[in-house]
gemmi code that builds the backbone of each chain (N, CA, C; Angstrom):
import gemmi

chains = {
    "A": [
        ("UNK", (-101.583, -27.959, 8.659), (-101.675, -26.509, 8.517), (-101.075, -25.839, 9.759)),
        ("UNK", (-99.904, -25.129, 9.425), (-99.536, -24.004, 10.822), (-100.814, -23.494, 11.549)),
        ("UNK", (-100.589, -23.183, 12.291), (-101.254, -22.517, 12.633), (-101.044, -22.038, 14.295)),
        ("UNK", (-101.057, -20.226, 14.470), (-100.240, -20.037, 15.822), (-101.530, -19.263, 16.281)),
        ("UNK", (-101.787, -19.247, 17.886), (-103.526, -18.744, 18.411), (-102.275, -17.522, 19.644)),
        ("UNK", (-102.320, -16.728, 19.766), (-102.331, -16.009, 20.579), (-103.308, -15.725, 21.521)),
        ("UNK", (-102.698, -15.515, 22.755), (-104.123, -15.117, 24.011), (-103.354, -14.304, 25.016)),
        ("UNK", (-103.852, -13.819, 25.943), (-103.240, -13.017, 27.295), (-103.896, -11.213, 27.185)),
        ("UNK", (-104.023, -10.597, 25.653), (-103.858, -9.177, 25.925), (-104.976, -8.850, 26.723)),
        ("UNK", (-105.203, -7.657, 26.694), (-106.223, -7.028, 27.253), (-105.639, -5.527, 27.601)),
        ("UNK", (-106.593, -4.744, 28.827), (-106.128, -3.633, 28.766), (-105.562, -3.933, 30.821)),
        ("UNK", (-104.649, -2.894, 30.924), (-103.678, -2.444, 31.866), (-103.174, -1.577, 32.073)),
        ("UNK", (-103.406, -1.055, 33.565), (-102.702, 0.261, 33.588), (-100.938, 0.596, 33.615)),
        ("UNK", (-100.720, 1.620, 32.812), (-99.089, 2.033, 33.081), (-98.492, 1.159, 34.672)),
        ("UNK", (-97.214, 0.728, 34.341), (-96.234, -0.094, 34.989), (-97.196, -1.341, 35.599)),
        ("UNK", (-97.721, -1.842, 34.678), (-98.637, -3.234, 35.103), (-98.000, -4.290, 34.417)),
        ("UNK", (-98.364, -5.441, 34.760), (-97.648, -6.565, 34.010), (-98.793, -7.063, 33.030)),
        ("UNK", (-98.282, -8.130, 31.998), (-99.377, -9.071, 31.480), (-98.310, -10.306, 30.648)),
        ("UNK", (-98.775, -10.871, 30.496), (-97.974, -12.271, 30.146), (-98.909, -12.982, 29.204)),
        ("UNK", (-98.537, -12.718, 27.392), (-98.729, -13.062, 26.569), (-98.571, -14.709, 26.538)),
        ("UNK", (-99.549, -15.527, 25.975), (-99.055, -16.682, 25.324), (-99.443, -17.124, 23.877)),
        ("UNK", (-98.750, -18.338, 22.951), (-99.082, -18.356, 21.753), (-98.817, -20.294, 21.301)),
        ("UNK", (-100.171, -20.440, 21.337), (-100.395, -21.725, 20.922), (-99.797, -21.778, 19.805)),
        ("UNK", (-99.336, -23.179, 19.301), (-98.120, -23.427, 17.765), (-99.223, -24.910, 17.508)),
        ("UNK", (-99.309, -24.666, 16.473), (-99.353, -26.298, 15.999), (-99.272, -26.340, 14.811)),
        ("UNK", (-99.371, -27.553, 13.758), (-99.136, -27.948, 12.285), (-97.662, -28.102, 11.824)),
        ("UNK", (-96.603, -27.816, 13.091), (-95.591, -27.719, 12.583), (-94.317, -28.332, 13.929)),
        ("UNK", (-93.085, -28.358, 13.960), (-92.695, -28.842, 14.889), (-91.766, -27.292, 15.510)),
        ("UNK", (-92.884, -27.477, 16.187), (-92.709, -26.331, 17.299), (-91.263, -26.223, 17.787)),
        ("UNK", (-90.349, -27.613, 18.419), (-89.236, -27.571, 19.176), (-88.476, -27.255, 18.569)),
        ("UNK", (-88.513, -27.332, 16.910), (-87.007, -27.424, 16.398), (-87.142, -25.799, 15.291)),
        ("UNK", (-88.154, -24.583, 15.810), (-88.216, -23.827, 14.938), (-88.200, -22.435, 15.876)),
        ("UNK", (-87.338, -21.722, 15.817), (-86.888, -20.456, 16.340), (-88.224, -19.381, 16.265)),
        ("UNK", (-88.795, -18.670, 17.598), (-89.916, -18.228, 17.739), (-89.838, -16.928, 17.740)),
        ("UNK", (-90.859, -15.669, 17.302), (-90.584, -14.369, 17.812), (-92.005, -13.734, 18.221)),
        ("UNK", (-92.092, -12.806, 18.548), (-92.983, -11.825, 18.865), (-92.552, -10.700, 18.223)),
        ("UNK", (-93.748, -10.189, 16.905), (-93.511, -8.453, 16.730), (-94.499, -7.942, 16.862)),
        ("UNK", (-94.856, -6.434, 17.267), (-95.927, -5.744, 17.482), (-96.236, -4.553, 16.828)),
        ("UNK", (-97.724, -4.334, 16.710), (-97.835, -3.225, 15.850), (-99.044, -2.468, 16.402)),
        ("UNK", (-98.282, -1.081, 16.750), (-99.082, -0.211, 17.508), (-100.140, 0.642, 16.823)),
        ("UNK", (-101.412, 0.989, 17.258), (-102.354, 1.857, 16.117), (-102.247, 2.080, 14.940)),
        ("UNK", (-102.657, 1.813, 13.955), (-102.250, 2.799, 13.207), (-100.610, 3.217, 12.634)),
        ("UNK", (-99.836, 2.415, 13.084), (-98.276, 2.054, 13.047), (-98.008, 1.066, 12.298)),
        ("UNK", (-96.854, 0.821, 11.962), (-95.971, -0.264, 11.028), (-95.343, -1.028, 11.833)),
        ("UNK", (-94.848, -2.525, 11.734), (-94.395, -3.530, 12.220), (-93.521, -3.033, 13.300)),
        ("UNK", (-93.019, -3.478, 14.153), (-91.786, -3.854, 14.896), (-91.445, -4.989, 15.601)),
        ("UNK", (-90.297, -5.494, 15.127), (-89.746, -6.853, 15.853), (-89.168, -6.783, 17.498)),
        ("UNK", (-90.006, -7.188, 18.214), (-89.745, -7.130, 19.365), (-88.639, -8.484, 20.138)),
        ("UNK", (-88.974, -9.485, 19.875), (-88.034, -10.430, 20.313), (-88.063, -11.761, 19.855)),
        ("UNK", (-87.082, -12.354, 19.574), (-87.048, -13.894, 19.440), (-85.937, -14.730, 20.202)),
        ("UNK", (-86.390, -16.112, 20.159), (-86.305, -17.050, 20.678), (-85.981, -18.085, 20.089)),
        ("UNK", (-84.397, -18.833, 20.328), (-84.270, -20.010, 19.564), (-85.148, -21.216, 19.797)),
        ("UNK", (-85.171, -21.998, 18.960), (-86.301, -23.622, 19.293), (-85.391, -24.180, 20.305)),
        ("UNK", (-84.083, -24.304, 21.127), (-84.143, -24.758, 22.155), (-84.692, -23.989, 23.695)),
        ("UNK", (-84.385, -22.655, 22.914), (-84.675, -21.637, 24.359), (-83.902, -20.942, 25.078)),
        ("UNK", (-82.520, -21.632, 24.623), (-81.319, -21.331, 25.429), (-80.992, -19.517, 25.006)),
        ("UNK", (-81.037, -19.103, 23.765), (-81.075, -18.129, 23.249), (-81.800, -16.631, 22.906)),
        ("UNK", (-81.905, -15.720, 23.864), (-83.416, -14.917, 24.113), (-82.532, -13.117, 23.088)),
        ("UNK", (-82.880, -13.161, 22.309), (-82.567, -11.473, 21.328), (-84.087, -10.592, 21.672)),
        ("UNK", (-83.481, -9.250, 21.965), (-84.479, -7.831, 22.145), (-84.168, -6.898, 21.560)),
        ("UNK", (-85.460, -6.424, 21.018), (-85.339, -5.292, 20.347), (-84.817, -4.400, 21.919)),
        ("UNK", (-84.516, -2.858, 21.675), (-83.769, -2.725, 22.514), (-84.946, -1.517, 23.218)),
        ("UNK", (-86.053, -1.200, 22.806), (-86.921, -0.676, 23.352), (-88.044, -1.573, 24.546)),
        ("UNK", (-87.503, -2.569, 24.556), (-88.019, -3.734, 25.309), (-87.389, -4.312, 26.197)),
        ("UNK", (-85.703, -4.138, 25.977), (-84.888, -5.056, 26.813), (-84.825, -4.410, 28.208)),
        ("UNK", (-85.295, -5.469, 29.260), (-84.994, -5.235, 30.851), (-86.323, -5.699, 31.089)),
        ("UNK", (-87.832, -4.859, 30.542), (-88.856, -5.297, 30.955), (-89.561, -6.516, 30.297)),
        ("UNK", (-89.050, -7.002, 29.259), (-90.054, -8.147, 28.933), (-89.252, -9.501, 28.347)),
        ("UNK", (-89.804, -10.551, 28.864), (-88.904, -11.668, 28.697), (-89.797, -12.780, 27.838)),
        ("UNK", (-88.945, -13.396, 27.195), (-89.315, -14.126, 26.145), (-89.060, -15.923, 26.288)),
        ("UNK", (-90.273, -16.485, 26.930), (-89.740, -17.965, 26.683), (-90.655, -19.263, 26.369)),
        ("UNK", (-90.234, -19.869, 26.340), (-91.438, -21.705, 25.998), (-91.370, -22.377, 26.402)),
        ("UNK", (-92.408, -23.406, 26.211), (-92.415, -24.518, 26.728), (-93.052, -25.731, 25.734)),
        ("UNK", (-91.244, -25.932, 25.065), (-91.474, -27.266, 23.962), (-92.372, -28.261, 23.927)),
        ("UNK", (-92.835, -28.518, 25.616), (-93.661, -29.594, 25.898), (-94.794, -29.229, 25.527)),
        ("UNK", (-95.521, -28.087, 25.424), (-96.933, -27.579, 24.953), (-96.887, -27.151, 23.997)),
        ("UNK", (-96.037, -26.962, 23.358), (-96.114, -26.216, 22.066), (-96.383, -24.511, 22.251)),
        ("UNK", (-95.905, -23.963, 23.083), (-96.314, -22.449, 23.625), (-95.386, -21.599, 23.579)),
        ("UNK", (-95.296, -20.481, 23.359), (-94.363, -19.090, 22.873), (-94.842, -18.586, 24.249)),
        ("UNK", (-94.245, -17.663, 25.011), (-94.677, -16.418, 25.973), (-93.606, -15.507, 25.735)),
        ("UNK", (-94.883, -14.333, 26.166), (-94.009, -12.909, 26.372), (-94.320, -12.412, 27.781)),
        ("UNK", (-93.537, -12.119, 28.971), (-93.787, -11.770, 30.183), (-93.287, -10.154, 29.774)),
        ("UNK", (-94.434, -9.493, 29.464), (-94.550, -7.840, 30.290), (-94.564, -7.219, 31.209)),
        ("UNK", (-93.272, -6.859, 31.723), (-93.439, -6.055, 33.260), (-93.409, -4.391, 32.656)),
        ("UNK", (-93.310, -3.455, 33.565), (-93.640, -2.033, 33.493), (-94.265, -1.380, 32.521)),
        ("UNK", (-95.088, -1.922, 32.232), (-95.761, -1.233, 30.829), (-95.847, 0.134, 30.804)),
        ("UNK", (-95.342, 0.274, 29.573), (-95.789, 1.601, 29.253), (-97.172, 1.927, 28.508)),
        ("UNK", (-97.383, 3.230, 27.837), (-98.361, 3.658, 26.529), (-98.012, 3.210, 25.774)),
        ("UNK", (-96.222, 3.638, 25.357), (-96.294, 3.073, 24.110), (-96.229, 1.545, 24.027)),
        ("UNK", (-96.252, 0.862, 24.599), (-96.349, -0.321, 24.222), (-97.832, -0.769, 24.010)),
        ("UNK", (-98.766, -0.031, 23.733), (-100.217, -0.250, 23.042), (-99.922, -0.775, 21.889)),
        ("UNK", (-100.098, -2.175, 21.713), (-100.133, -2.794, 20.536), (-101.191, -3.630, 20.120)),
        ("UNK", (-100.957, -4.339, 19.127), (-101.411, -5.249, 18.632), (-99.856, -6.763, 18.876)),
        ("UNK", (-100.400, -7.666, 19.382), (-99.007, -8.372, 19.829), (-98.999, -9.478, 18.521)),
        ("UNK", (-98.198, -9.877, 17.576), (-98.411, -10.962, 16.861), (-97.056, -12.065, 17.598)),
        ("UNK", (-97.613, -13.534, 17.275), (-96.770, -14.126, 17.618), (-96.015, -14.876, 16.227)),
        ("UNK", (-94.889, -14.953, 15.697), (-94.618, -15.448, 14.721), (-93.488, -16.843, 14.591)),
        ("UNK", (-93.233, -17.378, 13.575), (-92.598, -18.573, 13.203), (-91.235, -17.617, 12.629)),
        ("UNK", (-90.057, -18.129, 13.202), (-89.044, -17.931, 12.636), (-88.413, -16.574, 13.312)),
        ("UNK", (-87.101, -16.029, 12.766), (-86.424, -14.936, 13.321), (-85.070, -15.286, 13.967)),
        ("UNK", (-85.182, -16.929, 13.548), (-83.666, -17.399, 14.661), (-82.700, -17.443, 13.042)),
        ("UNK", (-81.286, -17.988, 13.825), (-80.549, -18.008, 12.972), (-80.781, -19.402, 11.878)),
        ("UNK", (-80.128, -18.536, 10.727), (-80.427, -19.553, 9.290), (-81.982, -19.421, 8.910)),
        ("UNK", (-82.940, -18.525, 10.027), (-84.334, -18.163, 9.397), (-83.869, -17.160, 8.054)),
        ("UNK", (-84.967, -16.873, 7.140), (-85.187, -16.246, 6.411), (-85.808, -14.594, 6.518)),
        ("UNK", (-86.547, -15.308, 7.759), (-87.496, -13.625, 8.135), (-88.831, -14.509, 8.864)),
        ("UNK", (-89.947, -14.234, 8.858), (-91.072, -15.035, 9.830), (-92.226, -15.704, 8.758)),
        ("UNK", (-92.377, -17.136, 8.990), (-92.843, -17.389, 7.589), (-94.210, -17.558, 8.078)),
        ("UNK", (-95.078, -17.752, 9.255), (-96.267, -17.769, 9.690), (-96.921, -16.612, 11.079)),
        ("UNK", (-97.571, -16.322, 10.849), (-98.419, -15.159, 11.776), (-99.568, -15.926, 12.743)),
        ("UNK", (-99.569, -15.222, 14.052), (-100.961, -15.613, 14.202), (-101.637, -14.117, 13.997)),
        ("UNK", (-102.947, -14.283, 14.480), (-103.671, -13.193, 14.297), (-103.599, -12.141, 14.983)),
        ("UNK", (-103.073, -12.304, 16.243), (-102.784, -11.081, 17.085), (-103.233, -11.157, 18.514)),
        ("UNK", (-102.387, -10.359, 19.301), (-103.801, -10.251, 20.543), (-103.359, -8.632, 20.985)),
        ("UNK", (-104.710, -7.735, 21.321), (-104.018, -6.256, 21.627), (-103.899, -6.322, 22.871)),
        ("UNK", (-103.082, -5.455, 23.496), (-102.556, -5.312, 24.537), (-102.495, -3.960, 24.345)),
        ("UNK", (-103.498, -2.834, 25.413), (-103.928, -1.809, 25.805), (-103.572, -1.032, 27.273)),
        ("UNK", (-102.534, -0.447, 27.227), (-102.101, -0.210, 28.465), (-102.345, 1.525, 28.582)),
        ("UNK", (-103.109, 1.758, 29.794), (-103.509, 2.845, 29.828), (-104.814, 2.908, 31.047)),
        ("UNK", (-104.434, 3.949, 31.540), (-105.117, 4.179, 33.453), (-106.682, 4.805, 33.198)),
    ],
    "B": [
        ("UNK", (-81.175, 0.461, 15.997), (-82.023, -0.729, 15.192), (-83.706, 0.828, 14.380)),
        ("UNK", (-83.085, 1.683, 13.596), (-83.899, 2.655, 12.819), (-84.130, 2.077, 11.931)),
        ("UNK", (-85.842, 2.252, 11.597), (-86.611, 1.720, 11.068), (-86.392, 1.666, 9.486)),
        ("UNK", (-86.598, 0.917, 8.261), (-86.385, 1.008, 7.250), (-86.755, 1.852, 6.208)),
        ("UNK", (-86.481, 2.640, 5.642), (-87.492, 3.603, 4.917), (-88.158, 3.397, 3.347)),
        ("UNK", (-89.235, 3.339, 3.669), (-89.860, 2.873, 2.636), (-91.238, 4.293, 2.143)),
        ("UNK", (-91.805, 4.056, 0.985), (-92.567, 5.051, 0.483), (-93.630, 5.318, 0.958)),
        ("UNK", (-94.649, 6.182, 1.893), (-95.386, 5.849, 2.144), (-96.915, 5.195, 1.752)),
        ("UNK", (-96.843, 5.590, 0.180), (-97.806, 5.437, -0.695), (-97.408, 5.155, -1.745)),
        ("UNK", (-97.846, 4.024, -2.678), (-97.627, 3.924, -4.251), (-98.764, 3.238, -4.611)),
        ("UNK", (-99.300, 3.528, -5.779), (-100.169, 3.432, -6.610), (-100.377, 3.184, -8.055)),
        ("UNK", (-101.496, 2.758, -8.416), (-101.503, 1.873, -9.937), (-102.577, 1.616, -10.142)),
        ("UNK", (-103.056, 1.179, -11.652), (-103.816, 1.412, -12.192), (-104.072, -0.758, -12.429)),
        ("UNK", (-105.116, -1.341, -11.994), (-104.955, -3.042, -13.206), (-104.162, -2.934, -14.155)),
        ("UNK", (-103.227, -4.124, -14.058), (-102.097, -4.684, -15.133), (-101.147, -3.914, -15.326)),
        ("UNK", (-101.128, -3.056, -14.263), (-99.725, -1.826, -14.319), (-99.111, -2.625, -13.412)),
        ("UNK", (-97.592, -2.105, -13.561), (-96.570, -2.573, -12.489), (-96.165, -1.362, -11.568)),
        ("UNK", (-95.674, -1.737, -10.509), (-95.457, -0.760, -9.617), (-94.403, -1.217, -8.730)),
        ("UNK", (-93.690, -0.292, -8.411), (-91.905, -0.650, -7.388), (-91.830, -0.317, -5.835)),
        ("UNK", (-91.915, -0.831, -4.885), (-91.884, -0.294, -3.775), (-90.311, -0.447, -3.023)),
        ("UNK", (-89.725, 0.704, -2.716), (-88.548, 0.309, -2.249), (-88.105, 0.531, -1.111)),
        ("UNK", (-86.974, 0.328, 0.038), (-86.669, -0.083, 0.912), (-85.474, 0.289, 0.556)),
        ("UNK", (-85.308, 1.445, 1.839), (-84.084, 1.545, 2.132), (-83.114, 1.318, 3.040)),
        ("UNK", (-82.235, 1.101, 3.360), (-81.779, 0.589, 4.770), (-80.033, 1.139, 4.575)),
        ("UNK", (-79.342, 0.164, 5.622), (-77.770, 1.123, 5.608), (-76.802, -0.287, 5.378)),
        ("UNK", (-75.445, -0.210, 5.409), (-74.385, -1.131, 5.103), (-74.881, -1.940, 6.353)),
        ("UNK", (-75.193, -1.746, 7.658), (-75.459, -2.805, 8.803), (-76.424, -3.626, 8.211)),
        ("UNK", (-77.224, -3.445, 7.540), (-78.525, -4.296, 7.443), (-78.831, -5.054, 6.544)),
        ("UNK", (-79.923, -3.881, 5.511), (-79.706, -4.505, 3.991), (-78.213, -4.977, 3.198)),
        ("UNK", (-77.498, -3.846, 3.307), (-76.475, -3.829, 2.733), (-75.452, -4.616, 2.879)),
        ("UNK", (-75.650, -5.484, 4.262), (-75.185, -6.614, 5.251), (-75.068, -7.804, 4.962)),
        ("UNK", (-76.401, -8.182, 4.875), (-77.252, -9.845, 4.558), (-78.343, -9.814, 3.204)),
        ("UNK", (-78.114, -10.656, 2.487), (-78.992, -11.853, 1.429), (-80.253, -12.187, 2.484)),
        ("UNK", (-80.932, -11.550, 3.156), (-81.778, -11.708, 4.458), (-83.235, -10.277, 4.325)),
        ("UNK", (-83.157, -10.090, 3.531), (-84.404, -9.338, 3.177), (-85.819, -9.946, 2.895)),
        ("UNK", (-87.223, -9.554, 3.467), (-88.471, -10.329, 3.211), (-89.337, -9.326, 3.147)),
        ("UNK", (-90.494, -9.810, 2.288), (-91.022, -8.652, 2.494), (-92.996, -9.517, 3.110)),
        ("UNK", (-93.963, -8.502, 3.713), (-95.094, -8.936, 4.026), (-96.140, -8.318, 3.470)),
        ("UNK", (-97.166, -8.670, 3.186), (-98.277, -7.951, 2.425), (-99.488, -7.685, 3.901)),
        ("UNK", (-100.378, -6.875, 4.061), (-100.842, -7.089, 5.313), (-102.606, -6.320, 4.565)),
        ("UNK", (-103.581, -6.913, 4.819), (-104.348, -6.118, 4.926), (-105.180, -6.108, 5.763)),
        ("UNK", (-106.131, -4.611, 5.519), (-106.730, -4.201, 7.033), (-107.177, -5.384, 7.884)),
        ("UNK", (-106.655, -4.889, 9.201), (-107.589, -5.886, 10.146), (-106.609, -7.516, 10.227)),
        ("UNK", (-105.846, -7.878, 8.919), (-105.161, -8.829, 9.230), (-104.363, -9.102, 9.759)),
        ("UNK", (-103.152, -10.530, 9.802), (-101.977, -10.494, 10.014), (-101.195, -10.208, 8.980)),
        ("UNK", (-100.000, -10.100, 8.866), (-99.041, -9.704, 8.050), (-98.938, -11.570, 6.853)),
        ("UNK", (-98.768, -11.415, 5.662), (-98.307, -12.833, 5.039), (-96.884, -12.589, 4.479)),
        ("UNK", (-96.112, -13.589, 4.695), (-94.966, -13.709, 3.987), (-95.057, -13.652, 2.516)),
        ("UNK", (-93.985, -13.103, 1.819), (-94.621, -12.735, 0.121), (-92.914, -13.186, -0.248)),
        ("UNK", (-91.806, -12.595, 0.204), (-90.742, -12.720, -0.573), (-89.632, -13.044, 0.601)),
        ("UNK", (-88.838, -13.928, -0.135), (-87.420, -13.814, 1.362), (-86.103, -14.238, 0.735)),
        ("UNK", (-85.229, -14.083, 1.295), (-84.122, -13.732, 0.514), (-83.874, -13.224, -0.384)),
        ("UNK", (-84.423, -11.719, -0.620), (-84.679, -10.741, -1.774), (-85.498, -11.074, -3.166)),
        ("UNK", (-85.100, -12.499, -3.083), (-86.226, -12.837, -4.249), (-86.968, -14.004, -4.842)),
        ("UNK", (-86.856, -14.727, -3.609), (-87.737, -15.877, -3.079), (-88.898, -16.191, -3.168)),
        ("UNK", (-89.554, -16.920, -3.437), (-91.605, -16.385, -3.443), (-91.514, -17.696, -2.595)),
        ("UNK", (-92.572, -17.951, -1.528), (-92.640, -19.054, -0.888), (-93.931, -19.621, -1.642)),
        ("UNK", (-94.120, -20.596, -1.551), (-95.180, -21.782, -1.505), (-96.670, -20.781, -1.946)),
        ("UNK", (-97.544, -20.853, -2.922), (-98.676, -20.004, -2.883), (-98.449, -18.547, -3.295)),
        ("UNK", (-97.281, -18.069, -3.348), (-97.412, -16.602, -3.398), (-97.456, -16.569, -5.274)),
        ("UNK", (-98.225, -15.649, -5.824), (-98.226, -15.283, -7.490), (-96.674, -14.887, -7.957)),
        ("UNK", (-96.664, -15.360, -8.895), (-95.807, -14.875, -9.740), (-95.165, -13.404, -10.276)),
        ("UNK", (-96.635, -13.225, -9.962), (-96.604, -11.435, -9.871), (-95.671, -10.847, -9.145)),
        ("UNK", (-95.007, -11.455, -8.229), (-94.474, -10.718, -7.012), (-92.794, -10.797, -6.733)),
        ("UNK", (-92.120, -9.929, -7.181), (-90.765, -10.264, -7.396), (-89.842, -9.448, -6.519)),
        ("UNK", (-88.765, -9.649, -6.360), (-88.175, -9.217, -5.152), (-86.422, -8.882, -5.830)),
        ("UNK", (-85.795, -7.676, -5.193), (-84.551, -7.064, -6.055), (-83.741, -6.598, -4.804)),
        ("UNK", (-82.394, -6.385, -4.858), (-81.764, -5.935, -3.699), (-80.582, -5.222, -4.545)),
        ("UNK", (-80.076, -3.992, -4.567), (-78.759, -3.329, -4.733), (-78.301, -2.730, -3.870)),
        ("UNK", (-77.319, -2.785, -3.411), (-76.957, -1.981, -2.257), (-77.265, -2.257, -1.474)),
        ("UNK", (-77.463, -0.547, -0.075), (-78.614, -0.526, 0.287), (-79.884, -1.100, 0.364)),
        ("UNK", (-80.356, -0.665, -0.731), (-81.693, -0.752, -0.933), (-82.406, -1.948, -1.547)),
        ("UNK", (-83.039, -2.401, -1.070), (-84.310, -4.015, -1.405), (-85.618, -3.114, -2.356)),
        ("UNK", (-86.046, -3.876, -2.946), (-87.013, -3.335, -4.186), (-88.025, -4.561, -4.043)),
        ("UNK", (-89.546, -4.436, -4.376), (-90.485, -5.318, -4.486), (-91.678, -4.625, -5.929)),
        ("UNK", (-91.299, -5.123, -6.863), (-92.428, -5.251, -7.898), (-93.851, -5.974, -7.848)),
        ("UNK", (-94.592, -5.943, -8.486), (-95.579, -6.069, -8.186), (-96.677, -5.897, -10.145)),
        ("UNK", (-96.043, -6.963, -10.836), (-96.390, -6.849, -12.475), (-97.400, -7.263, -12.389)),
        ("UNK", (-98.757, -6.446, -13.345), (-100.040, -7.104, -13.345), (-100.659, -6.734, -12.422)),
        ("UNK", (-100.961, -5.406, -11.506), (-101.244, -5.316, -10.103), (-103.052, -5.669, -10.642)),
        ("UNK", (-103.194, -6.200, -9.230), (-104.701, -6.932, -9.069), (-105.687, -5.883, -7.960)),
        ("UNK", (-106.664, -5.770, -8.364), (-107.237, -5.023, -6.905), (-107.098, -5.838, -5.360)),
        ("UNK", (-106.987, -7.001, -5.835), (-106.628, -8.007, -4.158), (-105.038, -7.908, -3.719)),
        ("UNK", (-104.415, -6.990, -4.362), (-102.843, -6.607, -4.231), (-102.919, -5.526, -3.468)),
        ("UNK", (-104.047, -4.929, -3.519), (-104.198, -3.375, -2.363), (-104.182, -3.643, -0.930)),
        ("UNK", (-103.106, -3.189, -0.414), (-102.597, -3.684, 0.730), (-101.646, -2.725, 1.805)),
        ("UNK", (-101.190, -2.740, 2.741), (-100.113, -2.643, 2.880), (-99.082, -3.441, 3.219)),
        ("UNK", (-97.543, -3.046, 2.393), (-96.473, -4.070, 2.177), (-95.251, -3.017, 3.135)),
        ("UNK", (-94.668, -4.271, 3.963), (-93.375, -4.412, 4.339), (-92.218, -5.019, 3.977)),
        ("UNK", (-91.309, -4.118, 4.234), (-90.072, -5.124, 3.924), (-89.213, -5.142, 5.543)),
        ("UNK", (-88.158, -6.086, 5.424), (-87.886, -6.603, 6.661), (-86.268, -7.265, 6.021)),
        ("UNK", (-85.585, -6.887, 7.326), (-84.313, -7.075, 6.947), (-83.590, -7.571, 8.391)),
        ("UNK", (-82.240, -8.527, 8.264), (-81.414, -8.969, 9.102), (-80.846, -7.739, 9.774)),
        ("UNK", (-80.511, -7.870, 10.751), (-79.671, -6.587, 11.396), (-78.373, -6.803, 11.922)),
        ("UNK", (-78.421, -8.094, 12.076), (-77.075, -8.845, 12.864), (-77.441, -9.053, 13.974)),
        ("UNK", (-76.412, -9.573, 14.586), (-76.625, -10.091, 16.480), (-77.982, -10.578, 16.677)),
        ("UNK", (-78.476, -11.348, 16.054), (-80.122, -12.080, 15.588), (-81.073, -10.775, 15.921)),
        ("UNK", (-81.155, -9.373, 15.549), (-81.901, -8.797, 15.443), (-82.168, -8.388, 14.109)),
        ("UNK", (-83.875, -7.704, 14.158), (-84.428, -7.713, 12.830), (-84.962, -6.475, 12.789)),
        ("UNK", (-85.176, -5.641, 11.560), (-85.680, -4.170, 11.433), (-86.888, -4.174, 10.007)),
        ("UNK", (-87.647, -3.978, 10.664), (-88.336, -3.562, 9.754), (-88.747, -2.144, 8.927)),
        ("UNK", (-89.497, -2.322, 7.698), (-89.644, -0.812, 7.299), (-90.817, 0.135, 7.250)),
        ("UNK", (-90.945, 1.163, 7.323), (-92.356, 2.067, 7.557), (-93.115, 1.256, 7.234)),
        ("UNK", (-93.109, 0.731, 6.596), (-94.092, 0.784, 5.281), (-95.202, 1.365, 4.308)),
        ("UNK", (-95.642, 0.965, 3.638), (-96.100, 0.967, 2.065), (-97.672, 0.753, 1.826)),
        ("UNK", (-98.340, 1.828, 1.916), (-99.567, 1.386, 1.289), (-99.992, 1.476, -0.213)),
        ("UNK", (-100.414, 0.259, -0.630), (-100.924, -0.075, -2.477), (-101.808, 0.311, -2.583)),
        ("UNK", (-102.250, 1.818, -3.749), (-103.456, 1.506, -3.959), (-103.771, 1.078, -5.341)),
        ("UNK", (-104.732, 0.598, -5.761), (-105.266, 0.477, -7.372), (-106.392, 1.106, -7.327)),
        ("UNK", (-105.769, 1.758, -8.215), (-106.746, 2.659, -8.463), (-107.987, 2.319, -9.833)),
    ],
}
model = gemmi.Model(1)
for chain_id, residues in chains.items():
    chain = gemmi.Chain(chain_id)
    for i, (resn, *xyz) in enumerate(residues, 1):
        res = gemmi.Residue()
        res.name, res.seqid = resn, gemmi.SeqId(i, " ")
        for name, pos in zip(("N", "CA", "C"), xyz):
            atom = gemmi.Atom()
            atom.name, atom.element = name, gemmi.Element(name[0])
            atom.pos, atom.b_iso = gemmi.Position(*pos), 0.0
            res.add_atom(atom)
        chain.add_residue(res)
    model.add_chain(chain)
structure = gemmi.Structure()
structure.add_model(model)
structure.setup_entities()
């Protein structure tokens, strides 16, 4: 059974960092292209970034690109998202997902989320 | 990378069908065979329901069918169930491995 555990959110004040991670298992983690999308209050999806299964390859949505970086570590089976300057709007809900690389379809597994609350 | 536009509300009655659609531009939808859509309800994560416009993966009902012209991606929904009340996304290729999703769609049965 897939299955992906997200951990890291919490709350933080404006231009703070936090550094998402996302346990993978049931599936082979190395050879499957990773993403992160987030969904703010009360808001609809947005794809924030993915990551090919070697790593070599990092795509941003473009409301994200400069402050937050996207990478793994095949050996643990682990997704991260490094958040620097946070803003408000980046009050989300963070999901970590399966898929988004090339020859994906779209994201075929979710984890449950972790929120990430940024605000003084 | 503007968001997809979809309805904000559609609604139905048990064993009615109902269309939720998705609009997007020549970059996107109109682009790529790369359209999916997610069913989400409160409090959950999002589930995969359709991909490549009309795909059903592993587990998903029959009920659930998936259309693309143009523009625009379409998701039916024949036989609606009260466990179909949800809200649904659709989700599309953008190119340069980016992805856009759409407002989305809340189901009700009424």
């Amino acid at each position: 059974e897939v299955q992906l555990v997200e951990s890291g959110g919490g709350l933080v004040q404006p231009g703070g960092s936090l550094r998402l991670s996302c346990a993978a298992s049931g599936f082979t983690f190395s050879s499957s292209a990773m993403s992160w999308v987030r969904q703010a209050p009360g808001k609809g999806l947005e794809w924030v970034s993915s990551l090919s299964a070697a790593g070599g390859r990092t795509y941003y949505a473009d409301s994200v690109k400069g402050p937050f970086t996207i990478s793994r570590d095949n050996s643990k089976n682990t997704l991260f998202l490094q958040m620097n300057s946070l803003r408000a709007d980046d009050t989300a809900v963070y999901y970590c997902a399966k898929g988004g690389g090339y020859g994906d379809a779209g994201f075929d597994y979710w984890g449950q989320g972790t929120l990430v609350t940024v605000s003084s | 990378q503007s968001a997809l536009t979809q309805p904000a509300s559609v609604s139905g009655s048990p064993g009615q069908s109902i269309t939720i659609s998705c609009t997007g531009t020549s970059s996107d939808v109109g682009s790529y065979n790369l359209v999916s859509w997610y069913q989400q309800h409160p409090g959950k994560a999002p589930k995969f329901m359709i991909y490549e416009g009309n795909k059903r993966p592993s587990g998903v009902a029959s009920r659930f069918s998936g259309s693309k012209s143009g523009n625009t991606a379409s998701l039916t929904i024949s036989g609606l169930q009260a466990e179909d009340e949800a809200d649904y996304y659709c989700c599309s290729y953008a190119g340069s491995s980016t992805w856009v999703f759409g407002t989305g769609t809340k189901v009700t049965v009424l």
